[in-house]
N, CA, C and O atoms as CSV, one atom per row, in Angstrom:
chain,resi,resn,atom,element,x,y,z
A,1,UNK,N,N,16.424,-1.661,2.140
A,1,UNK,CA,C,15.528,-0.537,1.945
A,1,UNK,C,C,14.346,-0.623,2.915
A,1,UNK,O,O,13.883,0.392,3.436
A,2,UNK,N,N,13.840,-1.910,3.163
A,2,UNK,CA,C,12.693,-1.942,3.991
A,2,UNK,C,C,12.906,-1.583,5.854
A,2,UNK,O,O,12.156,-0.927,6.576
A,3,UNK,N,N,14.148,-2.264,6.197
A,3,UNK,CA,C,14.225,-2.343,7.079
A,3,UNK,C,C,14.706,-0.615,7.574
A,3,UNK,O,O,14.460,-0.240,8.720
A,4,UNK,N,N,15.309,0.198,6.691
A,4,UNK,CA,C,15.662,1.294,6.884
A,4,UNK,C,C,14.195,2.917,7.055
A,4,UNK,O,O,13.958,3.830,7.847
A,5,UNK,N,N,13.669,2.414,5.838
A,5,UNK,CA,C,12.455,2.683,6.200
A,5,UNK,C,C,11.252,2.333,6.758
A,5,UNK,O,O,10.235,3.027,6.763
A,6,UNK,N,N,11.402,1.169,7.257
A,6,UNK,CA,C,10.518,1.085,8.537
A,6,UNK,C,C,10.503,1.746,9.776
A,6,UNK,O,O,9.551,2.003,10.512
A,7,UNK,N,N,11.984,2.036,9.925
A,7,UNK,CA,C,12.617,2.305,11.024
A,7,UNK,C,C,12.341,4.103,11.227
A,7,UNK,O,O,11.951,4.796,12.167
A,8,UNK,N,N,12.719,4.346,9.992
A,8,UNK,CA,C,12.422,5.843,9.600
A,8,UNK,C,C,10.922,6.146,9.859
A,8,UNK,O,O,10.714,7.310,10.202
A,9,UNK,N,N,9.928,5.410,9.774
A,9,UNK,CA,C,8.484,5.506,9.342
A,9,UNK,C,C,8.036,5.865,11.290
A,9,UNK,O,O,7.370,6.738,11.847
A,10,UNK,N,N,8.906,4.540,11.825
A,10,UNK,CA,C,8.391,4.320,13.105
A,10,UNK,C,C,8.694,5.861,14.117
A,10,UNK,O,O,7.912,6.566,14.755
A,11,UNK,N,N,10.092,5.941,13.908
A,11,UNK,CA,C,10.707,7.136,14.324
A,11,UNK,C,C,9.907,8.326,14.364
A,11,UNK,O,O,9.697,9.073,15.320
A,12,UNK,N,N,9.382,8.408,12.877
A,12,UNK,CA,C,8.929,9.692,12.826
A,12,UNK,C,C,7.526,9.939,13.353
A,12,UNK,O,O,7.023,11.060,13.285
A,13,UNK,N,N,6.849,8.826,13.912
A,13,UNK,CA,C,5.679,8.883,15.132
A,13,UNK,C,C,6.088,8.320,15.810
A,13,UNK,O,O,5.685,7.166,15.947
A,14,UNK,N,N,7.132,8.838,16.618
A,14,UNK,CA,C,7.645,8.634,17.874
A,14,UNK,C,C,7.582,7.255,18.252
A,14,UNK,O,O,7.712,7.103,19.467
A,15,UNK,N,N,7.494,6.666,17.884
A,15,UNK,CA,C,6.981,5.203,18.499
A,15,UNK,C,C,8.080,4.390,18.859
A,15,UNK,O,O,9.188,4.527,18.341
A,16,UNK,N,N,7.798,3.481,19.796
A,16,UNK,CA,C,9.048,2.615,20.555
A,16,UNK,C,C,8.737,1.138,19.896
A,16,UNK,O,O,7.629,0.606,19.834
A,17,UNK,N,N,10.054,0.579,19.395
A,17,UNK,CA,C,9.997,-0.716,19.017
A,17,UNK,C,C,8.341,-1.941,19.421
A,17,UNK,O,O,7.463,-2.577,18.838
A,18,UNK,N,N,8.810,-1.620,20.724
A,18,UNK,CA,C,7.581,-2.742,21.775
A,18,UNK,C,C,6.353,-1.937,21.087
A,18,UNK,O,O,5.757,-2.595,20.235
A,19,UNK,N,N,5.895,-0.677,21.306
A,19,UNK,CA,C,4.796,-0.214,20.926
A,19,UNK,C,C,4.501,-0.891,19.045
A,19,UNK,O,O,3.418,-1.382,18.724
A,20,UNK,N,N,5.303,-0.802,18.376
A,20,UNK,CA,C,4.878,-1.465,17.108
A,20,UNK,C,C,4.465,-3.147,17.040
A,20,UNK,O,O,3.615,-3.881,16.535
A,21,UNK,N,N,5.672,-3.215,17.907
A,21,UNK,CA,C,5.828,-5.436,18.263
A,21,UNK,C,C,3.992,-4.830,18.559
A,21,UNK,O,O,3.278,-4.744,17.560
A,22,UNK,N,N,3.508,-4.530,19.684
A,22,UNK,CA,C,2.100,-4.827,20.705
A,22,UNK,C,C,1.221,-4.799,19.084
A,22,UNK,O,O,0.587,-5.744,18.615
A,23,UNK,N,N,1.415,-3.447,18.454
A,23,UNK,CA,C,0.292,-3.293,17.444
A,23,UNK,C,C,0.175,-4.444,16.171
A,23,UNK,O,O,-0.917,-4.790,15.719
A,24,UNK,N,N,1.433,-4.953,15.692
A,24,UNK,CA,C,1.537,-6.233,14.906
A,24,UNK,C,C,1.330,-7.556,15.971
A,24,UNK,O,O,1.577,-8.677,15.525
A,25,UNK,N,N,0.939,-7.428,17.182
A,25,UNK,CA,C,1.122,-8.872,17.347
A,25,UNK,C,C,1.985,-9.643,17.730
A,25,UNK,O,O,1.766,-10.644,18.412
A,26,UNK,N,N,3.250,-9.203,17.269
A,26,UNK,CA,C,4.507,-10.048,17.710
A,26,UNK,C,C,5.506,-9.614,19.196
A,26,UNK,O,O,5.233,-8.819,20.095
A,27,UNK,N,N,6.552,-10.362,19.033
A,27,UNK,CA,C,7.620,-9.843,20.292
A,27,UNK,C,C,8.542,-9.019,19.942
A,27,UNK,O,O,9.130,-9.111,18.865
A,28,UNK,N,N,8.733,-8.271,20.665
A,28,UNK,CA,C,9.749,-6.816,20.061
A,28,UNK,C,C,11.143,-7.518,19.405
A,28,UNK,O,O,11.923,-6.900,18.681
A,29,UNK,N,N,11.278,-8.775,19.761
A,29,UNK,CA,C,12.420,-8.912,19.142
A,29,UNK,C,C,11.670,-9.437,17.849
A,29,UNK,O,O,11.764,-8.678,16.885
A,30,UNK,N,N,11.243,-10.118,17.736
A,30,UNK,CA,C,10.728,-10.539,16.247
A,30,UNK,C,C,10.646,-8.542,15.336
A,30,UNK,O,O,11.160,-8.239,14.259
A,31,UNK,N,N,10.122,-7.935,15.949
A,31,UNK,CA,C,10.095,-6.534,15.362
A,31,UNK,C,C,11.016,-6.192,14.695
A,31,UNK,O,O,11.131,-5.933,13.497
A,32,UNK,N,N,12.246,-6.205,16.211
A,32,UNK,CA,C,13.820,-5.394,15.949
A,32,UNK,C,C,14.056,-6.227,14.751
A,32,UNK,O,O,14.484,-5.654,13.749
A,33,UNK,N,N,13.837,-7.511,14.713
A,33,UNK,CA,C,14.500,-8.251,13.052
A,33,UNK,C,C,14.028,-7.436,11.746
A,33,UNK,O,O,14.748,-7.229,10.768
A,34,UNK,N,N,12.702,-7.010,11.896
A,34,UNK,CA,C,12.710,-6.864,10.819
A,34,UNK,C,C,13.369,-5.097,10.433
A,34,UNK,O,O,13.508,-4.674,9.285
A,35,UNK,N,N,13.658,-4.387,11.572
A,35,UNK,CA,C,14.408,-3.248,11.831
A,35,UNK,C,C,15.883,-3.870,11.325
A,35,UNK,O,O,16.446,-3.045,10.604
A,36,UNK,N,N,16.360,-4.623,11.435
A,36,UNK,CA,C,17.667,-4.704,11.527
A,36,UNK,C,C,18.011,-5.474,9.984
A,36,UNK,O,O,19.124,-5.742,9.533
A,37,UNK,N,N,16.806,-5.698,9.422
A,37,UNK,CA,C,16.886,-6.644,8.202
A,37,UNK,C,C,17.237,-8.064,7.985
A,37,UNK,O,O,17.554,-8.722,6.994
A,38,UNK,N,N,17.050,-8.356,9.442
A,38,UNK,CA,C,17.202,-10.061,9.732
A,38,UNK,C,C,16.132,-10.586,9.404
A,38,UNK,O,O,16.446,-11.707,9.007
A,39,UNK,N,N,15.294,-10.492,9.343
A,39,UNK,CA,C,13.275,-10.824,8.923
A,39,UNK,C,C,12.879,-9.979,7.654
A,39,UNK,O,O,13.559,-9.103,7.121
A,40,UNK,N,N,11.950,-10.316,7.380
A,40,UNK,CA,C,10.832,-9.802,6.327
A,40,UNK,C,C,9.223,-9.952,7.001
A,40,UNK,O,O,9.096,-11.002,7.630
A,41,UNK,N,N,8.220,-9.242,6.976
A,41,UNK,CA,C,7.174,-9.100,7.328
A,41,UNK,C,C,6.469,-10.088,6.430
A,41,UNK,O,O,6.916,-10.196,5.289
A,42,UNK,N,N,5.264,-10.943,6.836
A,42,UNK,CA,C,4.315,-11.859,5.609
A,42,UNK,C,C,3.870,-10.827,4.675
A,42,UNK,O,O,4.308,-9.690,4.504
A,43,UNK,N,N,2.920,-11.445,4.110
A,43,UNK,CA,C,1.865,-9.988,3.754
A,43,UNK,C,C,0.761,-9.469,4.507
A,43,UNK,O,O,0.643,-8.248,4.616
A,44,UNK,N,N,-0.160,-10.343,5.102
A,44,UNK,CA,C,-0.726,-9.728,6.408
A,44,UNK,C,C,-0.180,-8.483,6.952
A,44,UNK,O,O,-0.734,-7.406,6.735
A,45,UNK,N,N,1.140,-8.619,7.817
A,45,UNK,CA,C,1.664,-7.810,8.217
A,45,UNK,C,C,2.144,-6.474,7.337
A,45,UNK,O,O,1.820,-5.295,7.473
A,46,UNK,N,N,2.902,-7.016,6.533
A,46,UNK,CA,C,3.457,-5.573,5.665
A,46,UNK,C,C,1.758,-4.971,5.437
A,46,UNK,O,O,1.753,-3.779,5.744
A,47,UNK,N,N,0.694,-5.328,5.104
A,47,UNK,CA,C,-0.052,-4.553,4.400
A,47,UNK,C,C,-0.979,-3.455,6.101
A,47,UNK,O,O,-1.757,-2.502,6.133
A,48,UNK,N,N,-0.462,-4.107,6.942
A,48,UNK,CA,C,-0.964,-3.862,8.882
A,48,UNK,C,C,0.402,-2.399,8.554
A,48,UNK,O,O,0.240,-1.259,8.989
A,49,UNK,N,N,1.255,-2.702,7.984
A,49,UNK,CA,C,2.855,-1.384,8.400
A,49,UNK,C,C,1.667,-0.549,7.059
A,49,UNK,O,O,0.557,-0.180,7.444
A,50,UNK,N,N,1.880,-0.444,6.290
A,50,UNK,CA,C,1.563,-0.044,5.314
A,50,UNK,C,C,0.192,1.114,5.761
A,50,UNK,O,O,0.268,2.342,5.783
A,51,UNK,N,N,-0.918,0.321,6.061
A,51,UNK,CA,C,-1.915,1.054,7.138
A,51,UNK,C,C,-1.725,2.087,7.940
A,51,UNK,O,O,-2.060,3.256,7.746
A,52,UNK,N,N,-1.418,1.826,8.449
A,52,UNK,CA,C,-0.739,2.157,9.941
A,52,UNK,C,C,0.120,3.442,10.050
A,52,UNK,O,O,-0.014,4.306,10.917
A,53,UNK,N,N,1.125,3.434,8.924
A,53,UNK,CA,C,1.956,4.318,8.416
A,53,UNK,C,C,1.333,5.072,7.590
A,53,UNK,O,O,1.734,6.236,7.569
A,54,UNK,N,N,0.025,4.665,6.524
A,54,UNK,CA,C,-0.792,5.414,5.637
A,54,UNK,C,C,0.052,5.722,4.510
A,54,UNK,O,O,0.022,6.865,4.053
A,55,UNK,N,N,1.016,4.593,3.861
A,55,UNK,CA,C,2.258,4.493,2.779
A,55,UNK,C,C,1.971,3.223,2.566
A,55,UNK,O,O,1.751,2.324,3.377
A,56,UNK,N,N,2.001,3.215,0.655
A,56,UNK,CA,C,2.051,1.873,0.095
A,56,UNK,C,C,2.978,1.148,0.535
A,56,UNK,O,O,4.030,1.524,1.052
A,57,UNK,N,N,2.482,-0.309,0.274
A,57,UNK,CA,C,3.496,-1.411,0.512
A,57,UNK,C,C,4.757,-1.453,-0.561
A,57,UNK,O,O,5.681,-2.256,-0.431
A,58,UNK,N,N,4.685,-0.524,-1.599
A,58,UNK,CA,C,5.664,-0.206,-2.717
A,58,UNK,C,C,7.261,0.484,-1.960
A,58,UNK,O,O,8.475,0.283,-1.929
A,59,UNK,N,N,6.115,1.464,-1.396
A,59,UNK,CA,C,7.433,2.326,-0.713
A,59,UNK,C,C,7.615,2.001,0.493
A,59,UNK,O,O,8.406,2.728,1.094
A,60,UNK,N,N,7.197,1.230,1.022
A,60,UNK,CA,C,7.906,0.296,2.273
A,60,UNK,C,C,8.963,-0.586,1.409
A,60,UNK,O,O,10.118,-0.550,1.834
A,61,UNK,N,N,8.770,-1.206,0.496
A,61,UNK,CA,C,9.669,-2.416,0.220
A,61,UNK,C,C,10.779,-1.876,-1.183
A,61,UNK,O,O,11.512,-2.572,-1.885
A,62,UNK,N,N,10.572,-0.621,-1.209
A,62,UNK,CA,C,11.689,0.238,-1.483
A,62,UNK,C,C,11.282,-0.013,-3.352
A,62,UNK,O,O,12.051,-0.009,-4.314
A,63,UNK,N,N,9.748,-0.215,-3.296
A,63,UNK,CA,C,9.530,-0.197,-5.206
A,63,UNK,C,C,9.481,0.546,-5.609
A,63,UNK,O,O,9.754,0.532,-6.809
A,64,UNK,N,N,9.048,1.983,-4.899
A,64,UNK,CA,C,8.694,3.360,-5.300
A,64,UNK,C,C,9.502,4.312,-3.913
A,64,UNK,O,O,9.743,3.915,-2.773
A,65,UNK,N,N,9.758,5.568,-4.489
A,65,UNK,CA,C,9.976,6.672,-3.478
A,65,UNK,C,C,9.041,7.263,-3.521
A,65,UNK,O,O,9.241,8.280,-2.855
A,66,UNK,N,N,7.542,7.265,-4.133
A,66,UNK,CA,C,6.428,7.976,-3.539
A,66,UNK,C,C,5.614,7.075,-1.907
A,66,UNK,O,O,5.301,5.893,-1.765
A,67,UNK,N,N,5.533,7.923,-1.201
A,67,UNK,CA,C,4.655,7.418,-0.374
A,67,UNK,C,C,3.305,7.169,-0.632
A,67,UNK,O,O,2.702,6.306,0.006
A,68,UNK,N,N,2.727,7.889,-1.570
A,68,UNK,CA,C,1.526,7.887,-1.438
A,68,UNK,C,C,1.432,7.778,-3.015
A,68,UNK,O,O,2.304,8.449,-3.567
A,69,UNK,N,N,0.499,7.025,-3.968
A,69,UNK,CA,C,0.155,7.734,-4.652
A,69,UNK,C,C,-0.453,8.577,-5.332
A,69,UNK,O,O,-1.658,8.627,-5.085
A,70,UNK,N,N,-0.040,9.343,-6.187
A,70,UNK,CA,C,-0.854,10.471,-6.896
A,70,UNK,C,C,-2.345,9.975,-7.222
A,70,UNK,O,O,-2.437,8.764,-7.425
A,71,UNK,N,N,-3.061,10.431,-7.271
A,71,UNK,CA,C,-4.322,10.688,-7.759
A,71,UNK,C,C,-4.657,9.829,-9.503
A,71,UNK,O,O,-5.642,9.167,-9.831
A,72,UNK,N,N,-3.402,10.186,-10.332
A,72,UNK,CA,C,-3.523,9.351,-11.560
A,72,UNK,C,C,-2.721,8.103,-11.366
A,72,UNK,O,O,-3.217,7.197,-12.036
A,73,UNK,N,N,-1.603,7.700,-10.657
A,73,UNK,CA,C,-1.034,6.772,-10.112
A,73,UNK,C,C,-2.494,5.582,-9.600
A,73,UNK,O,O,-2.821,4.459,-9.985
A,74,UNK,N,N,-2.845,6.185,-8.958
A,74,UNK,CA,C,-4.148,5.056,-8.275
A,74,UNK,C,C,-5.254,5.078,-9.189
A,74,UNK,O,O,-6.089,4.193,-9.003
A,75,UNK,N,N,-5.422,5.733,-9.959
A,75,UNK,CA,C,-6.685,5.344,-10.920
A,75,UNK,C,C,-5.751,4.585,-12.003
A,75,UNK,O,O,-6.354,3.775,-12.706
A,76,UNK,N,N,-4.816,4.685,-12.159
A,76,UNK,CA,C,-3.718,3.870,-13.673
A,76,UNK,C,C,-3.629,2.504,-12.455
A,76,UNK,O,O,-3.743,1.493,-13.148
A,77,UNK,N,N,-3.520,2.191,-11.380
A,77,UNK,CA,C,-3.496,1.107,-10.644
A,77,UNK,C,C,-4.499,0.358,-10.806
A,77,UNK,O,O,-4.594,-0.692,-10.171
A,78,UNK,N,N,-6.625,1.631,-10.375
A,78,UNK,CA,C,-7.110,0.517,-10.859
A,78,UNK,C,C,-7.495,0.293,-12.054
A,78,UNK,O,O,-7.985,-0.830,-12.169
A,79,UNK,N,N,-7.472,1.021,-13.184
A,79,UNK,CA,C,-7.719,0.427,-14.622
A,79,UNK,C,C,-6.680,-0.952,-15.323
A,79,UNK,O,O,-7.038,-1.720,-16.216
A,80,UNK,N,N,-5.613,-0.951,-14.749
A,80,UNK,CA,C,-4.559,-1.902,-14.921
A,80,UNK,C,C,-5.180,-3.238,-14.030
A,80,UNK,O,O,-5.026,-4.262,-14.697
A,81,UNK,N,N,-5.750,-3.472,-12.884
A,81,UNK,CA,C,-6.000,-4.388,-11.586
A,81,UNK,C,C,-6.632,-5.525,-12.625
A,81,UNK,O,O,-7.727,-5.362,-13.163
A,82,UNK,N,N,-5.682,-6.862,-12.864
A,82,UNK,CA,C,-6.295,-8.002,-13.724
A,82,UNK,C,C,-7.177,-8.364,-13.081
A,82,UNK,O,O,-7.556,-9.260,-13.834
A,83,UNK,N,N,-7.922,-8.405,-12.172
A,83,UNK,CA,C,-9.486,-8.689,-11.966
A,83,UNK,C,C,-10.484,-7.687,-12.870
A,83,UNK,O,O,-11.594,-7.897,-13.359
A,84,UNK,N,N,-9.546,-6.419,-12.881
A,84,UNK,CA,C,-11.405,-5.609,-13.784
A,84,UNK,C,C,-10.812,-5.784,-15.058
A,84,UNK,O,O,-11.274,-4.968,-15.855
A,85,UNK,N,N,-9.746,-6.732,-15.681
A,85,UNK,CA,C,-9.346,-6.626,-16.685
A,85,UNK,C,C,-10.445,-7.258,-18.021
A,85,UNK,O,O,-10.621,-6.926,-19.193
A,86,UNK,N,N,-11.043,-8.351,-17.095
A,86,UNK,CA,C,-12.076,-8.792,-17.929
A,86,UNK,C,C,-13.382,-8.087,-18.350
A,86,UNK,O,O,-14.109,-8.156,-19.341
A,87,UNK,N,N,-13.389,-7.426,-17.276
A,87,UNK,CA,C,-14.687,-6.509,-17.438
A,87,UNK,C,C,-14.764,-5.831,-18.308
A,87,UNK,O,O,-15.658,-5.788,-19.153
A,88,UNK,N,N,-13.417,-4.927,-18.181
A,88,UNK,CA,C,-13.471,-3.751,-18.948
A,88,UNK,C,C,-13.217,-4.291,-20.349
A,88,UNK,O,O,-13.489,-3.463,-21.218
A,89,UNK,N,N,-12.667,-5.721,-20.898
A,89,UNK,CA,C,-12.350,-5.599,-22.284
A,89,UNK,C,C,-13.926,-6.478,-22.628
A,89,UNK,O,O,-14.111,-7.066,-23.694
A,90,UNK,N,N,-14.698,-6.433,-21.788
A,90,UNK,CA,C,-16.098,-6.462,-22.324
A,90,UNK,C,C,-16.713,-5.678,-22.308
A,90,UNK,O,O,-17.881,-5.930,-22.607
A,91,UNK,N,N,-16.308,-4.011,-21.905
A,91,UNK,CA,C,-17.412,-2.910,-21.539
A,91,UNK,C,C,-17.879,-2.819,-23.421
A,91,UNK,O,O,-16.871,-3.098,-24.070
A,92,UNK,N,N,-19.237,-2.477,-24.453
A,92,UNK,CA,C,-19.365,-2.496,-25.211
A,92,UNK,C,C,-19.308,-0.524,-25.955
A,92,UNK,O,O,-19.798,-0.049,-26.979
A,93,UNK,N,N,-18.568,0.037,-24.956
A,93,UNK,CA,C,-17.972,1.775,-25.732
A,93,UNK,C,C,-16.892,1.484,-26.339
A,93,UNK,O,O,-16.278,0.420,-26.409
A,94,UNK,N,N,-16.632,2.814,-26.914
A,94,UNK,CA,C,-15.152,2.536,-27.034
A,94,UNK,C,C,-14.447,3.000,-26.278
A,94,UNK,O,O,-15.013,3.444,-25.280
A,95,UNK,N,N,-12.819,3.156,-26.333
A,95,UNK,CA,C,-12.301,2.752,-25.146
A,95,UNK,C,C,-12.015,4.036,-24.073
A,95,UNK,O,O,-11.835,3.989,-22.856
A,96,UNK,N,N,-12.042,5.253,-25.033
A,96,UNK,CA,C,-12.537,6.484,-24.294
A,96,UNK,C,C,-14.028,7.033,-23.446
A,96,UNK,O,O,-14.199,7.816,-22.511
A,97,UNK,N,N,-14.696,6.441,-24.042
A,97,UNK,CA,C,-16.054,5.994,-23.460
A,97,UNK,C,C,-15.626,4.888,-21.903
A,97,UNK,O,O,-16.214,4.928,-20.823
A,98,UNK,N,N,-14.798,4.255,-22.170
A,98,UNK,CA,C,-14.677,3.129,-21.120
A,98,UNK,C,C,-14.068,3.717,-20.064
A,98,UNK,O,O,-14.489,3.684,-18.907
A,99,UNK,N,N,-13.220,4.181,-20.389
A,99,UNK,CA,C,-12.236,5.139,-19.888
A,99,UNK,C,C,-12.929,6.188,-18.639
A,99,UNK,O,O,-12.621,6.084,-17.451
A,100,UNK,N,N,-13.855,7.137,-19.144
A,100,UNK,CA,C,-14.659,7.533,-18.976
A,100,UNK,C,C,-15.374,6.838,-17.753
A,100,UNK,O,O,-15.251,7.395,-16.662
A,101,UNK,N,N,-16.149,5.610,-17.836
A,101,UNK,CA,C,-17.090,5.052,-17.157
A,101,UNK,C,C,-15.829,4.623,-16.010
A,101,UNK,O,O,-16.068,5.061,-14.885
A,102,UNK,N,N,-14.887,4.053,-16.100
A,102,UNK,CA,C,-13.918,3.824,-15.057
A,102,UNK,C,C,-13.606,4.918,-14.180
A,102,UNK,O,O,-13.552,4.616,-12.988
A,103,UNK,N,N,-13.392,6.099,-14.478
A,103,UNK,CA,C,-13.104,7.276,-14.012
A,103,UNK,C,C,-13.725,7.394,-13.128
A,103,UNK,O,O,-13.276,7.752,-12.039
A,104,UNK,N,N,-15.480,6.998,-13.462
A,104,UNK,CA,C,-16.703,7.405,-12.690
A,104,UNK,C,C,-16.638,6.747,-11.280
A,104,UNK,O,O,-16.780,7.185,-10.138
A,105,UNK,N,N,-16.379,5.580,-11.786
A,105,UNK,CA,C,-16.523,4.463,-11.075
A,105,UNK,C,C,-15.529,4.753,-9.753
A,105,UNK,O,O,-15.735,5.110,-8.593
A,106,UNK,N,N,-14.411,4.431,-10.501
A,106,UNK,CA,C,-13.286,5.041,-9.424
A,106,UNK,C,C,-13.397,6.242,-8.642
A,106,UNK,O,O,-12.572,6.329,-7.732
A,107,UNK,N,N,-14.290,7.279,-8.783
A,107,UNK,CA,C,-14.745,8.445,-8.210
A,107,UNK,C,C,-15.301,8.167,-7.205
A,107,UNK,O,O,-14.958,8.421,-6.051
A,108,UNK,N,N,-16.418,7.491,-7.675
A,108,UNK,CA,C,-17.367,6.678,-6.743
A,108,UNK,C,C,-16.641,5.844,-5.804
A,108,UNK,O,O,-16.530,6.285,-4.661
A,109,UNK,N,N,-16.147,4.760,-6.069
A,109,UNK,CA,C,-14.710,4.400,-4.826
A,109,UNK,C,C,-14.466,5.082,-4.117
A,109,UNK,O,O,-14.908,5.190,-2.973
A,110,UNK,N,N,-13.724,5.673,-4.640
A,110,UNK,CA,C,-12.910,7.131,-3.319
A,110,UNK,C,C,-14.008,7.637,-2.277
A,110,UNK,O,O,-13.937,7.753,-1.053
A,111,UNK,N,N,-14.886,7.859,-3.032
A,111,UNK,CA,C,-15.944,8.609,-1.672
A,111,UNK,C,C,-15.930,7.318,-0.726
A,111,UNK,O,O,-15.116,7.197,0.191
A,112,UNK,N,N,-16.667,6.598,-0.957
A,112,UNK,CA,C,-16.794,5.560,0.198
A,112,UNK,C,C,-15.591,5.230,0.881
A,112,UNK,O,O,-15.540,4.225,1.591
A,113,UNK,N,N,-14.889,5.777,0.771
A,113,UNK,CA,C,-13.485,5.722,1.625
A,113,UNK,C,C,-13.245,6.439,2.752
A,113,UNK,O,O,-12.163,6.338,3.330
């Protein structure tokens, strides 16, 4: 799945093997591997394709068929993210109230983006 849609991703901005190898860093053949599904990208890299392409690392590695996600997709991403998990099961509202203040928050995110 990855290697098929990478390939697809690259294609569809015209781009030539070497031109991706130059932008990751590597040698076009190290590239073509991961085109051909002989390789896998680290995470460094997959999250550099991911960028680049402006598509989660989900639907590069064939977890999702959305490219992008929705708007409630990425706020259910970050209310779920076990780093704010602690936070939030200390926020002192209840949990629609919390809910609420996350929303904000996450609003606030997005702009600075």
């Amino acid at each position: 799945m990855f290697s098929n849609r990478l390939k697809s991703l690259r294609k569809s901005k015209d781009k030539t093997q070497k031109y991706m190898a130059d932008y990751l860093g590597i040698s076009r053949q190290g590239y073509a591997k991961y085109e051909d599904g002989n390789s896998e990208p680290d995470h460094k890299t997959l999250l550099k394709l991911s960028e680049y392409f402006d598509v989660t690392t989900d639907y590069l590695l064939g977890n999702s068929d959305q490219p992008h996600l929705t708007e409630d997709e990425a706020f259910d991403a970050f209310i779920n993210d076990p780093d704010l998990e602690r936070w939030y099961k200390e926020l002192p509202k209840s949990k629609e109230e919390d809910l609420r203040r996350l929303r904000k928050i996450w609003e606030a995110f997005k702009e600075d983006d």
